[in-house]
C-alpha positions as CSV (number, residue, x, y, z in Angstrom):
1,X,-154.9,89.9,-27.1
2,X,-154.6,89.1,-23.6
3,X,-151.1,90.9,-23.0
4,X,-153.5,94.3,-24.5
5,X,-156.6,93.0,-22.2
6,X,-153.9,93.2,-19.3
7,X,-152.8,96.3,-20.2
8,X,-155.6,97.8,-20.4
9,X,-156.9,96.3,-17.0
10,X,-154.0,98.2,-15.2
11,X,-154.5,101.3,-17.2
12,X,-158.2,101.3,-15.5
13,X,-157.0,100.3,-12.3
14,X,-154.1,103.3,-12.1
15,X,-157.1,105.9,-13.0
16,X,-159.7,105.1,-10.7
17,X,-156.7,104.1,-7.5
18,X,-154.9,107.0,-8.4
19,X,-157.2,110.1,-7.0
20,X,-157.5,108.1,-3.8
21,X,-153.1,107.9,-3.7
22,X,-154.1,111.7,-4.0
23,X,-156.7,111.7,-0.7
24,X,-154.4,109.8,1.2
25,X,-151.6,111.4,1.0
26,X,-153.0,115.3,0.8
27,X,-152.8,117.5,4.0
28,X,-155.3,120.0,5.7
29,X,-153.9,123.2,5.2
30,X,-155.1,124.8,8.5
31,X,-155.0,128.8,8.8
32,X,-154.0,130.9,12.1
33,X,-154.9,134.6,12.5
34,X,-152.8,135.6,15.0
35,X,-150.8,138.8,15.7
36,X,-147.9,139.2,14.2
37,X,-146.9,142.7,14.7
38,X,-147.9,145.4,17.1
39,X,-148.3,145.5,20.5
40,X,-149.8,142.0,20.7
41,X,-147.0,140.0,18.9
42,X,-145.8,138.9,21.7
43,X,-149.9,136.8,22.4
44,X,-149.6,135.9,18.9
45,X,-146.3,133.8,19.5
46,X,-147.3,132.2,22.5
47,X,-150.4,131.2,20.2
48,X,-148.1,130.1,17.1
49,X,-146.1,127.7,19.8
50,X,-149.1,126.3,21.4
51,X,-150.2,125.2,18.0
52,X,-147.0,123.7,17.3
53,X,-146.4,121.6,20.1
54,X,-150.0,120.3,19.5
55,X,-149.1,119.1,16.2
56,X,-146.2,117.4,18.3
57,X,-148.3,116.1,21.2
58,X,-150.6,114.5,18.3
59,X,-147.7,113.0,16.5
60,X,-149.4,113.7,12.9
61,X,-148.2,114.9,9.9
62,X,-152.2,115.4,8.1
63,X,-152.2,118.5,9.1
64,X,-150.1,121.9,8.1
65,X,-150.3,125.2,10.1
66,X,-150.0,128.2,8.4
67,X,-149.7,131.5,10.4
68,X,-150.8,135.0,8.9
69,X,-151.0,138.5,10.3
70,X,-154.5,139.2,11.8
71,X,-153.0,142.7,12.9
72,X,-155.2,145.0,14.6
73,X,-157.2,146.2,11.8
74,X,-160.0,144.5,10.8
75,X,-158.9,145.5,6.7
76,X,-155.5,143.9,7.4
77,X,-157.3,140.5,9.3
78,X,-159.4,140.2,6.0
79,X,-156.3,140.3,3.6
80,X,-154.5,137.8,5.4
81,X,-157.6,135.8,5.9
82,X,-157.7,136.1,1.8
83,X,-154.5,134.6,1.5
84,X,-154.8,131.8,3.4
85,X,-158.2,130.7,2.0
86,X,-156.1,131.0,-1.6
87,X,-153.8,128.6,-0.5
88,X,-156.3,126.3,0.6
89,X,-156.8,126.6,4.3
90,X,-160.7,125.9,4.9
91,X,-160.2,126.0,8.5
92,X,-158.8,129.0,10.2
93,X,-157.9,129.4,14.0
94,X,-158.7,132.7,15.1
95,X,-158.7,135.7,15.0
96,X,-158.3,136.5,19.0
97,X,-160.6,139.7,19.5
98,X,-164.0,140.0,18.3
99,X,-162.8,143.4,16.7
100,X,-160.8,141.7,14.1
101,X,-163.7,139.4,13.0
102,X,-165.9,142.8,10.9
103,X,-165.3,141.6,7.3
104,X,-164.4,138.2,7.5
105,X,-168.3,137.2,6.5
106,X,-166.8,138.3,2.6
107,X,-164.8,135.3,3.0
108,X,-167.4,132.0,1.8
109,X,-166.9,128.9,2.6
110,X,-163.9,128.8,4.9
111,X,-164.3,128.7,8.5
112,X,-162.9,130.6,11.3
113,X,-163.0,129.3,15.2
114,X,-162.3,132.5,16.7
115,X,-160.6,132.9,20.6
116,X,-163.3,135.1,21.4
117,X,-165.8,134.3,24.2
118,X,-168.5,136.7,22.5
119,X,-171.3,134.6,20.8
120,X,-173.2,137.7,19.7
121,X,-172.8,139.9,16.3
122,X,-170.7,136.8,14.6
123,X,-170.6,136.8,11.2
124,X,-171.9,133.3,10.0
125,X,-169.1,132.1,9.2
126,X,-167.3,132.7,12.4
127,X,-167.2,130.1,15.2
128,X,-166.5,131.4,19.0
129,X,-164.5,128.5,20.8
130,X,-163.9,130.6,23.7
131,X,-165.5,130.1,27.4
132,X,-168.8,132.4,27.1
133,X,-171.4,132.8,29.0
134,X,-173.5,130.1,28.3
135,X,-170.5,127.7,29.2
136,X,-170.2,129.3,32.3
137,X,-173.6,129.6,33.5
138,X,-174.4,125.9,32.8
139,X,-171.6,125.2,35.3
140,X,-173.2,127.4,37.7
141,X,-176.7,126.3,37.5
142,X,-175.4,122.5,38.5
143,X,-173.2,123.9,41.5
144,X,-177.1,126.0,42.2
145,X,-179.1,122.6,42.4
146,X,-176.6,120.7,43.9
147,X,-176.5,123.2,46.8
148,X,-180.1,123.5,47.0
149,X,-180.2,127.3,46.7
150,X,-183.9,128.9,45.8
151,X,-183.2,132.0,45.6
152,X,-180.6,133.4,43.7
153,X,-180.1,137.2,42.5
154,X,-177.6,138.0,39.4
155,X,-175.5,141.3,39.7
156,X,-174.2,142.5,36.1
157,X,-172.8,145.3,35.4
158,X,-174.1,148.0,32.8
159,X,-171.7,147.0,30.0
160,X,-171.7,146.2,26.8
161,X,-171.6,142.2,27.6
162,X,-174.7,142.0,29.8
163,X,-176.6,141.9,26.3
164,X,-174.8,138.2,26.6
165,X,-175.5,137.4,29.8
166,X,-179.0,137.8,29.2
167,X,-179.3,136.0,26.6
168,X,-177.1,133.3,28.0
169,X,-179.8,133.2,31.8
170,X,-182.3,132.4,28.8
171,X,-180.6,129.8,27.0
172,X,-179.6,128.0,29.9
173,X,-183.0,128.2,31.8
174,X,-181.3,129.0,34.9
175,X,-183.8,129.6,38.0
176,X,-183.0,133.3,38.7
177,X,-184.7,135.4,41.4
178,X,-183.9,138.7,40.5
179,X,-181.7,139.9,37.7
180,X,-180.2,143.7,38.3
181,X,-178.0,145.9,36.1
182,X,-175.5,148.3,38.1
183,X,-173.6,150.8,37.6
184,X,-169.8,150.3,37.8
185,X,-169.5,154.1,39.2
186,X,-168.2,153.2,43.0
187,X,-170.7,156.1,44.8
188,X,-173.6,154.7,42.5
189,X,-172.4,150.9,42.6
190,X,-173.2,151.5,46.7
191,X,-176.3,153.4,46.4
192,X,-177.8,150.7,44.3
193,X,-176.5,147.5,46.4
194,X,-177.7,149.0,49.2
195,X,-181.6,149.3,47.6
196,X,-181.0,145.2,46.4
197,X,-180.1,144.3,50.7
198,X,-182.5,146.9,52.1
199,X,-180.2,147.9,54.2
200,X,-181.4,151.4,55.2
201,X,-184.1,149.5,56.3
202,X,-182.1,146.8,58.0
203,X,-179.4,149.1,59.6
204,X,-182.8,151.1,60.9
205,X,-183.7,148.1,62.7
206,X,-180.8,147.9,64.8
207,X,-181.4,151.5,65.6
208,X,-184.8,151.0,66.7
209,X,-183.7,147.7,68.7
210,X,-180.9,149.7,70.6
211,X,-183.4,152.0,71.4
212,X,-185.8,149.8,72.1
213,X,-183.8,148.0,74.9
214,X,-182.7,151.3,75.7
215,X,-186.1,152.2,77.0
216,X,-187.0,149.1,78.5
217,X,-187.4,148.2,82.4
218,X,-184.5,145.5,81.7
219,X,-182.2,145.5,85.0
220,X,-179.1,147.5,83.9
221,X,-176.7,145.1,83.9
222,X,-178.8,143.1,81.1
223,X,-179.4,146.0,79.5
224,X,-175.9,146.8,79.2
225,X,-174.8,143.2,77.8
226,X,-177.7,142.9,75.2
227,X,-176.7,146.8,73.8
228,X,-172.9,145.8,73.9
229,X,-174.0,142.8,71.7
230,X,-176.2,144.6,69.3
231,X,-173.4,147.2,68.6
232,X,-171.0,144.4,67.0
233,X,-173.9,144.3,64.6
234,X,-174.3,146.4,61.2
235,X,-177.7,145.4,60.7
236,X,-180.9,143.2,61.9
237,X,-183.2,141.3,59.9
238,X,-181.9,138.7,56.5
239,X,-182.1,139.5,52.6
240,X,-184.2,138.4,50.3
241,X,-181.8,135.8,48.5
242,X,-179.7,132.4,49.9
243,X,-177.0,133.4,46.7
244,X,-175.5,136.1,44.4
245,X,-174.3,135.8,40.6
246,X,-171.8,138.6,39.8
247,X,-171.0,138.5,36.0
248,X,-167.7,140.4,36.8
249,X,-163.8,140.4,37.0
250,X,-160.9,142.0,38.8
251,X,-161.2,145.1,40.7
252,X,-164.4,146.1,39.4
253,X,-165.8,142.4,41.1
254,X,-163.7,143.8,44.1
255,X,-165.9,146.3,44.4
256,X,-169.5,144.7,44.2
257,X,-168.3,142.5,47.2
258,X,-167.2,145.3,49.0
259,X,-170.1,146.9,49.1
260,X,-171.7,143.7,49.8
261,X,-169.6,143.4,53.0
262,X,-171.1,146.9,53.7
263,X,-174.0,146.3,53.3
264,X,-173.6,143.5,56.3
265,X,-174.4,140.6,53.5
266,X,-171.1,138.3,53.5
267,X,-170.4,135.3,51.6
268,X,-170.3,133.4,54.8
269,X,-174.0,133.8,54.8
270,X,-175.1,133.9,51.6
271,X,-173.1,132.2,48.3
272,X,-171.0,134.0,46.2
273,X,-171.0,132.8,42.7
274,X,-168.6,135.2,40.3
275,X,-168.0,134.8,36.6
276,X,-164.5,132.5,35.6
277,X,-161.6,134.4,37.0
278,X,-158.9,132.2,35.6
279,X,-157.5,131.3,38.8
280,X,-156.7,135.1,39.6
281,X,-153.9,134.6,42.7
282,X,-155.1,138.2,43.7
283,X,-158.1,136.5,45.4
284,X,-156.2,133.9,47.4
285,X,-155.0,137.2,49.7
286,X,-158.9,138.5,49.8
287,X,-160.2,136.9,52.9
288,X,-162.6,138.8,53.2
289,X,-164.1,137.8,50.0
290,X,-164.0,134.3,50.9
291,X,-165.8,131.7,50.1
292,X,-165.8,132.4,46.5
293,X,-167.4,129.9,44.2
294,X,-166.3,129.8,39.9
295,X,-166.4,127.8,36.8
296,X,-163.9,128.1,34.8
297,X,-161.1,125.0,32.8
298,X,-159.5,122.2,34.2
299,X,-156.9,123.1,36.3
300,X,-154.8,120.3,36.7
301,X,-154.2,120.3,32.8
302,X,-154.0,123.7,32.9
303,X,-151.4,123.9,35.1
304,X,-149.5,120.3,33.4
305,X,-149.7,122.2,29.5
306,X,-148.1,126.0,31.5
307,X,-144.9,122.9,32.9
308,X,-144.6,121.5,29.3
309,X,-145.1,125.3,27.3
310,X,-142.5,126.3,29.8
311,X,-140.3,123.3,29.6
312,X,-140.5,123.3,25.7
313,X,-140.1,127.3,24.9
314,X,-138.6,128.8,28.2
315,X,-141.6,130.9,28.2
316,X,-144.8,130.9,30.3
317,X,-147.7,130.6,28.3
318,X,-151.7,132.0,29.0
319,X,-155.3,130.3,28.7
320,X,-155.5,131.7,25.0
321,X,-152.4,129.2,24.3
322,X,-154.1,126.5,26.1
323,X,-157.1,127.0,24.0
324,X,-155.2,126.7,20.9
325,X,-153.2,123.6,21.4
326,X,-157.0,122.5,22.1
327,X,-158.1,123.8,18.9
328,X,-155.8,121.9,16.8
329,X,-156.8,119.1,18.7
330,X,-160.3,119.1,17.9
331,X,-159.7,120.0,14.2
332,X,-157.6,116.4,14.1
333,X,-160.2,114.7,15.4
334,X,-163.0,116.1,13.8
335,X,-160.7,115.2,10.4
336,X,-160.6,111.2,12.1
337,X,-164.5,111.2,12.3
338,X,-165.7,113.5,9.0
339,X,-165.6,114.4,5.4
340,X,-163.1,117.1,5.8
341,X,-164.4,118.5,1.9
342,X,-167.7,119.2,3.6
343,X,-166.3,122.5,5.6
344,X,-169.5,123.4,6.7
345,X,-170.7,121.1,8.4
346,X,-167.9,119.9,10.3
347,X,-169.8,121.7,13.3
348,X,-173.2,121.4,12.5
349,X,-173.4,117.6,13.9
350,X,-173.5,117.1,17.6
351,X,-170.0,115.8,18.5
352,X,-167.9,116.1,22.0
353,X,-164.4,116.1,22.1
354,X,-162.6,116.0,25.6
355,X,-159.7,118.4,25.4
356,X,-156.6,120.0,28.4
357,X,-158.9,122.8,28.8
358,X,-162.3,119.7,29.5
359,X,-164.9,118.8,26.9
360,X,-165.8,120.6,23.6
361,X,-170.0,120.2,23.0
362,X,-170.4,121.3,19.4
363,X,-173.8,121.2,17.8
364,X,-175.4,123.9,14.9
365,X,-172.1,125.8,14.3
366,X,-171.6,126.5,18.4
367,X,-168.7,125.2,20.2
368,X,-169.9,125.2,24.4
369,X,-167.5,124.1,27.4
370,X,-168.2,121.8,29.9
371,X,-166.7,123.7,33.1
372,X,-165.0,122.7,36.3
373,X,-166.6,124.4,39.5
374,X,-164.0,126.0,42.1
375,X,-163.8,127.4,45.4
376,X,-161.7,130.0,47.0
377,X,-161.7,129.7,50.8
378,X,-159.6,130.2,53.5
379,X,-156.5,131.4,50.7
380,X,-156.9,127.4,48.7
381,X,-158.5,126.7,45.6
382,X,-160.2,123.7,45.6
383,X,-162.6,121.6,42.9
384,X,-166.2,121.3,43.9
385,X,-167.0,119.2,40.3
């Protein structure tokens, strides 16, 4: 009887351990939308590296990768998104462009944490991990009080992301002056930043002053010196502002200073605060445009994960890859902290997770970067915070 009693103990004891054998040793199947063909393949590898030497980096064997086609139709991104949740991927990283993400809210309870930077128009089930404007604005209204500035304008351009932006200057409660829309047409662009300097007005001033001193009973030499002086001078009398926003990149941002500089308002004078350029080199050679203030990553690891990337692959890698390896990151130790069955709300509860790129704030399904502040003078970059 005993001998049957012991058997029968180790009969209950295999049942109840066994399932939790099973726990331990089962993995997390994580998906990755990335592209695999077209004329993006060549993104979509750097991404399917950057993953991989994360799950080196971390030294873990939990978690599986499995890569699928997003392609660059939106049908395609939802079959391959199909597949993956059939294999048991509840977690997918990507897809890259907010085009890509149309159908995925057919897909229930999987989620994806897509590269985009949009936050509006997401299907529910879709996570943006990318820097958006929120992330970038909160950056930018600490480098604002620190500085002291009272009176800041915000130049966006009539695009289809300055629905964002305004709904970002809301979220984040950032003291704005004046908020204008422009056109990014160049003879229009000029027309309506000289209306937001008054500079008609301004450059009229001069004119009058010239004249004034023209006219006057000033001896001649005096007269002469004071109109010499004037005539280095585009304009008389200040703006309305101590600092300027410009929610724009490359040569279109090129162009809004430009005609700032016409204007006679430079960045010497006044703050220039512009959207993350990723550490465009192009601006280093714009002195002109200098001082330059923007958030953006952590450069310093940006620049140690582009060594390693390049030392592991022979290949130079972009932010999106840096963002990735971050990704993985956070899934791992989101998987250390919660009940991975619970999919959905994994990133629901407030958590931070300090990545290469800087910190990850998650709270009610929304993933927002804590930013670096940089400036661009004299051809340097250097860290403000």
């Amino acid at each position: 009887m005993f001998k049957t009693f012991k058997i029968f103990l180790i009969t209950i004891i295999i049942i109840f351990k066994f399932p939790f054998i099973l726990a331990a040793e089962e993995k997390i199947k994580i998906g990755l939308l990335v592209p695999m063909s077209g004329e993006n393949l060549q993104l979509g590898n750097l991404l399917i590296k950057s993953t991989k030497l994360a799950l080196s980096d971390i030294g873990t064997n939990k978690i599986e990768i499995y890569p699928r086609d997003s392609g660059s139709d939106p049908n395609k991104t939802l079959q391959s998104a199909v597949e993956l949740k059939n294999i048991g991927a509840k977690i997918i990283i990507g897809p890259i462009f907010f085009k890509n993400l149309e159908y995925l809210n057919e897909i229930n309870d999987v989620i994806f944490l897509s590269l985009t930077n949009k936050t509006e128009g997401l299907p529910k089930n879709v996570i943006s991990t990318g820097v958006n404007s929120v992330s970038q604005l909160n950056a930018i209204k600490k480098f604002i009080k620190i500085n002291e500035l009272k009176r800041t304008i915000f130049l966006t351009p009539d695009l289809k992301y300055k629905s964002e932006v305004k709904k970002a200057i809301k979220q984040t409660k950032i003291k704005i002056f004046k908020h204008y829309i422009y056109d990014t047409e160049p003879t229009k662009l000029t027309k309506q930043i000289e209306d937001i300097t008054n500079y008609k007005i301004r450059k009229q001033n001069l004119i009058d002053e010239i004249k004034r001193i023209e006219d006057s009973e000033l001896d001649e030499e005096d007269k002469e010196r004071r109109i010499n002086r004037l005539k280095k001078r585009y304009t008389i009398g200040n703006v309305k502002f101590d600092s300027i926003i410009i929610s724009d990149f490359d040569e279109s941002l090129k162009s809004v200073i430009t005609s700032l500089l016409y204007t006679d308002v430079s960045p010497k004078d006044k703050s220039f605060i512009v959207f993350n350029q990723w550490f465009d080199e192009s601006l280093l050679n714009e002195k002109t445009l200098q001082p330059l203030y923007y958030p953006s990553i952590n450069r310093k690891n940006l620049e140690k994960f582009n060594s390693k990337f390049l030392e592991t692959y022979n290949e130079n890698p972009n932010h999106l890859a840096l963002l990735s390896y971050d990704i993985v990151g956070l899934i791992y130790y989101l998987s250390l902290k919660m009940d991975f069955s619970q999919t959905n709300d994994l990133f629901k509860k407030e958590n931070s997770f300090k990545g290469k790129i800087g910190v990850f704030d998650i709270k009610n399904n929304k993933i927002i970067h804590r930013l670096n502040l940089y400036e661009i003078k004299d051809g340097e970059i250097k860290e403000i915070f």
